[in-house]
C-alpha positions, 0 to 999 in steps of 0.5 A: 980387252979391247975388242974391234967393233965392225959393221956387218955388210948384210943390211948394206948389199944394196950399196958397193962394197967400196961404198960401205967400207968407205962409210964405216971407215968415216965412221969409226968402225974398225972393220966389216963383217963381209957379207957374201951377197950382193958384190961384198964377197963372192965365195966361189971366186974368193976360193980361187981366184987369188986377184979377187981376194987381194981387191977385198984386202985392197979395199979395207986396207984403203979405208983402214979397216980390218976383217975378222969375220964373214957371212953366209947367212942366205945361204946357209939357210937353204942347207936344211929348209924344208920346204924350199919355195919362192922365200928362197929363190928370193934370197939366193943366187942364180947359182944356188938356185939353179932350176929350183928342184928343192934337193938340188937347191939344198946341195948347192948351198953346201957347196956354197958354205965349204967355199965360204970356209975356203974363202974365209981361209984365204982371207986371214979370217977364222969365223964364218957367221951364218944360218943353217936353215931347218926341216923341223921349223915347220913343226914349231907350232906342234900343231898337228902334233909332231912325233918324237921321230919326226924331231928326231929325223930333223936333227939328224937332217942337220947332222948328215948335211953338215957335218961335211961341211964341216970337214971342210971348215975344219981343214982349212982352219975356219969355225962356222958360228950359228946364229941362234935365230928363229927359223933354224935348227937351234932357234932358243935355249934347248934347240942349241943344246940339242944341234950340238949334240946331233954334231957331237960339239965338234968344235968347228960348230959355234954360236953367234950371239945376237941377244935381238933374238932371245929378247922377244922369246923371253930368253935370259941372253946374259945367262945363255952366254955363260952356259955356252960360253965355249961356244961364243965364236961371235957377237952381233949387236943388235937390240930389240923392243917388245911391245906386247901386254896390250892385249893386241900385239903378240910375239909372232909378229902377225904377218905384219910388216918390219916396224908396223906398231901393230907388231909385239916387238921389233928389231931397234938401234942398239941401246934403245931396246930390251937387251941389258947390254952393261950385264952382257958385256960384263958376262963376255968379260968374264967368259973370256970373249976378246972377238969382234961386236958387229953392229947388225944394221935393222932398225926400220923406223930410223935412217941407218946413215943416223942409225950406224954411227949412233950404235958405234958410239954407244956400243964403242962406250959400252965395252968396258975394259973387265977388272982383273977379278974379270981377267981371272974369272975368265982364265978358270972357265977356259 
């Protein structure tokens, strides 16, 4: 089961999308997760335009790489914010911002995501990985307590705005992978039975496994890949540390800023953090995943020109091949 080992494009859209192929390429990797922000991937004009999309073939075809996957992270997250405020007008397009008027915003970036669906299709591609934002993320404090109702109304939120949306990936032939993230409608364990739920586990809906995140929620990652292992679209590759017990750093991050040592945990090159990554890729073994790992590029404290390259080759050495008791495993859970 030799799965390709991409580099997601989301922590490189400062640089040419010619530049980062060319860097992964030099690298090793086998391919790019696409992000569609900076000029990687334009969603709308890769919906139309037929020139647009041949130059992003052109150019992976050029440095020997493949697309599996693309992703629509930024955008996806205005579908369901509540509030939408100057966080997002930092991260979203002219487009999609438009004037600002916080339902309009929310409108546009669905628009967004079915083009993201159209354009993947146009593409070759199957899955789209991405956020898709919360109106009930708010009340995770639970302090004013928030009525059974108002959850209820969130969840429903999520519901009434994707679920179009999802008309769409399903006509075109594209699954949507969620990452599970804090921030989103499914942030941890029972936050993703419940999204599920809301959409009727349609299949187009899917996950996007990032471990970095279960880590410093002290969720067991391993065992989450085996309870949702339907539902595993996609991996990201991403580590991270905690650095709480001291009795100062706490797991909320304390408004202080990516890799202040004040913070209790922070996103790290993978290998060198928290993740029990044997076990992992031991569970997708035996559930069967044969789709690509992303390396997820966010590790503060270390030169991503070092950092990248580094995580291939430790990812690249990880990925074992399953045994045949793996093999077999895997055919029953399907």
């Amino acid at each position: 089961m030799a799965r390709p080992i991409t580099l997601f494009t989301g922590q490189w859209a400062d640089l040419p999308f010619e530049e980062v192929a060319r860097l992964a390429s030099e690298w090793g990797y086998d391919g790019l997760e696409i992000a569609c922000w900076g000029d990687h991937l334009d969603p709308w004009r890769g919906a139309e335009d037929d020139a647009y999309i041949q130059d992003r073939l052109d150019i992976l075809e050029r440095y020997g790489l493949k697309v599996w996957t693309i992703a629509n992270h930024l955008k996806g997250q205005a579908v369901c914010d509540d509030p939408i405020d100057q966080r997002h007008r930092d991260i979203l397009s002219d487009r999609v911002w438009g004037d600002g008027d916080p339902e309009g915003v929310r409108q546009r970036a669905a628009e967004e995501l079915k083009m993201t669906a159209r354009t993947a299709a146009r593409l070759g591609v199957r899955t789209v990985t991405g956020f898709t934002g919360s109106s009930i993320w708010k009340y995770v404090a639970m302090f004013p307590p928030a009525s059974d109702e108002m959850v209820e109304a969130g969840y429903q939120d999520f519901a009434d705005r994707w679920n179009p949306i999802l008309d769409v990936f399903d006509e075109v032939g594209v699954r949507f992978a969620h990452e599970v993230h804090p921030s989103e409608i499914a942030y941890d364990y029972w936050t993703t039975v419940r999204a599920l739920e809301a959409i009727g586990h349609r299949e187009a809906f899917g996950l996007n496994w990032d471990p970095s995140h279960f880590m410093w929620q002290d969720l067991d990652p391993v065992s989450f890949l085996w309870d949702f292992k339907d539902r595993i679209y996609h991996v990201h590759c991403k580590d991270s540390k905690r650095r709480v017990g001291n009795g100062r750093n706490g797991r909320l991050g304390s408004h202080l800023p990516w890799a202040d040592p004040r913070r209790g945990w922070d996103f790290i090159s993978t290998g060198h953090g928290d993740v029990p990554w044997e076990d992992a890729i031991r569970m997708l073994n035996t559930i069967g995943y044969d789709g690509p790992l992303s390396v997820e590029w966010e590790d503060a404290g270390m030169d991503r020109l070092v950092g990248a390259p580094e995580a291939l080759a430790f990812v690249r050495k990880l990925s074992f091949e399953p045994s045949a008791a793996a093999f077999d495993a895997a055919f029953s859970t399907r």
